[in-house]
N, C-alpha and C positions, 0 to 999 in steps of 0.2 A: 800118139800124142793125145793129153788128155786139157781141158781147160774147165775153168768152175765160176760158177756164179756165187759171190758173197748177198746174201739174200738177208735185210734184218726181217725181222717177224717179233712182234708184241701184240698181246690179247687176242691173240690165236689169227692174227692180221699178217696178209704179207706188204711189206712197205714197199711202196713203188714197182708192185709188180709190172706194168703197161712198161717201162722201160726195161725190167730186165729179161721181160718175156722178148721183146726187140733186138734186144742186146742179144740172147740165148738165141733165138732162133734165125739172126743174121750170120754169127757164128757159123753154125751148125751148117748154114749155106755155104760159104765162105769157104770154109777148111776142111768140110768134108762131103761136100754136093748136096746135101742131104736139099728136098724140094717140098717137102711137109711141114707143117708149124704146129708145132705142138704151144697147150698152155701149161706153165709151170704149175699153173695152180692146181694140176690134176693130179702133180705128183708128192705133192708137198702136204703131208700131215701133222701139224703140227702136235709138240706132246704137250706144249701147257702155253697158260696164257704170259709167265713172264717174257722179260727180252730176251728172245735169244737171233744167236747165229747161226742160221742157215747155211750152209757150203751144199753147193749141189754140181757135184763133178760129173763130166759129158763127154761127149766124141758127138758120133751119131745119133747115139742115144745114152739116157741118163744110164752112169753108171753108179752113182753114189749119194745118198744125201744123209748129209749128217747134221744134229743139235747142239749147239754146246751155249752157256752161257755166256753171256757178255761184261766183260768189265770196261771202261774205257781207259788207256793207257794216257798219262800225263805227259805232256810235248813241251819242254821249257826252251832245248837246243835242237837246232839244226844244222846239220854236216855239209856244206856243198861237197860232192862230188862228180868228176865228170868224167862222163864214158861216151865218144862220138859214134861207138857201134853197136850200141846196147838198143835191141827192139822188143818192144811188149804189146804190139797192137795188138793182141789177143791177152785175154786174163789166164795164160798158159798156168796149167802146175807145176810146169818145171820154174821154178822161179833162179837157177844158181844166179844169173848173172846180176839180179838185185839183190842177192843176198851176200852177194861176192862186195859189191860195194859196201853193204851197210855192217858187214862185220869190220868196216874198216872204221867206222865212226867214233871209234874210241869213247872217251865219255860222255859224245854226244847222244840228245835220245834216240833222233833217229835222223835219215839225211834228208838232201833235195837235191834230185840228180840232175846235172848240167849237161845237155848232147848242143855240140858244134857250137858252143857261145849262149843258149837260152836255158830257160828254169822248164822240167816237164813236170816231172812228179817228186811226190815223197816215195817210201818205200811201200807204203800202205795207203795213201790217197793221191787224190790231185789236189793242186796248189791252185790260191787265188788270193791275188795282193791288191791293196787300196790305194790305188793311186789317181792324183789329180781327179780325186772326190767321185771313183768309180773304183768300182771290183775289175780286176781282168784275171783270165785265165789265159796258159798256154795255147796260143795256136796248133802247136804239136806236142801235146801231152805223150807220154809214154801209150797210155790207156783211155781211152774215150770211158770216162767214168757214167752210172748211170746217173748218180746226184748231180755231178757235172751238166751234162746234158739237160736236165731238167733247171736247172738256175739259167743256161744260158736261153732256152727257151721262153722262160718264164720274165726273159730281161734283165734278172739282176747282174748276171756276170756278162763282158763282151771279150770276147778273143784277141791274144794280143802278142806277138810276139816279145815276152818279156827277158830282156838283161839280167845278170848279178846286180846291174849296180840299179835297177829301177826294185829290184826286189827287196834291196836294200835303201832305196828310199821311200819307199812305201810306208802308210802309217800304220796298216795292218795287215795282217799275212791268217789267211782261215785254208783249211786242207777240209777239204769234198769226199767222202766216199759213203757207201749204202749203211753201213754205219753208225757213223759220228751227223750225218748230213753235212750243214755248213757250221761249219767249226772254228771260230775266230780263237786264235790260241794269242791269249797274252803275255806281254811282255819278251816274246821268244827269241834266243839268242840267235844268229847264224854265225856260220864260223866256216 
């Protein structure tokens, strides 16, 4: 079993490393006993000062890290989809069983998966809707995101177990990840 830390990196900077160094070496506890902490930043060289994507795939120990540039992909639709057994509490590489949902989205951009009645995540962030003049995020998101974590600390977002229907009466809807950060996508269908 392998999992990966999505890591942005700009002007030879790593973004928010203190969260995913937490993230990365809780993991590492977690799923594979490992009792050492390593810092990411030890292994991470970056080749240039633009944006890029970081992917830093692991077990034990890092097995992989790779560069690649960043574009950011446009989000007009969202897909609900709902799967009561689908789990991602780890940033697994095996992704099929979100991928399995999101080839099903037809001409939407991309989805928002529904487990047991609530909103968790997208396919590629976590969610967070405006309502009653505050941001909330899922109680139980798929993935404890690290941009996530760091808004609900910092106070802007508060935990909530959200509805279809409160997500749909929300006045804004922004997706979370290392990234995009907080990302208010306007005007965006759900369906």
């Amino acid at each position: 079993m392998k999992v990966f830390e999505t890591i942005k990196c700009v002007e030879r900077d790593i973004v928010n490393l203190d969260y995913h160094n937490e993230r990365f070496n809780r993991t590492r506890q977690e799923l594979f006993g490992c009792s050492d902490t390593l810092d990411i930043a030890n292994y991470i060289k970056i080749p240039s000062k633009k944006l890029l994507k970081c992917k830093l795939v692991y077990a034990d120990e890092i097995i992989d890290i790779d560069f690649s540039p960043y574009t950011k992909k446009d989000i007009k639709s969202l897909k609900l989809m709902s799967d009561d057994n689908i789990d991602y509490k780890y940033k697994y590489s095996n992704r099929d069983s979100i991928n399995e949902l999101y080839e099903q989205k037809g001409d939407f951009d991309d989805i928002i998966i529904v487990k047991n009645g609530f909103i968790t995540d997208t396919s590629i962030a976590n969610i967070a809707v405006f309502l009653d003049d505050k941001w909330l995020t899922p109680n139980k998101p798929l993935l404890e995101g690290t941009c996530r974590q760091r808004y609900i600390e910092s106070g802007l977002l508060k935990t909530a177990d959200i509805t279809v229907e409160m997500l749909k009466n929300g006045k804004k809807i922004a997706i979370l990840n290392a990234m995009r950060d907080f990302d208010i996508l306007e005007g965006v269908k759900i369906g």
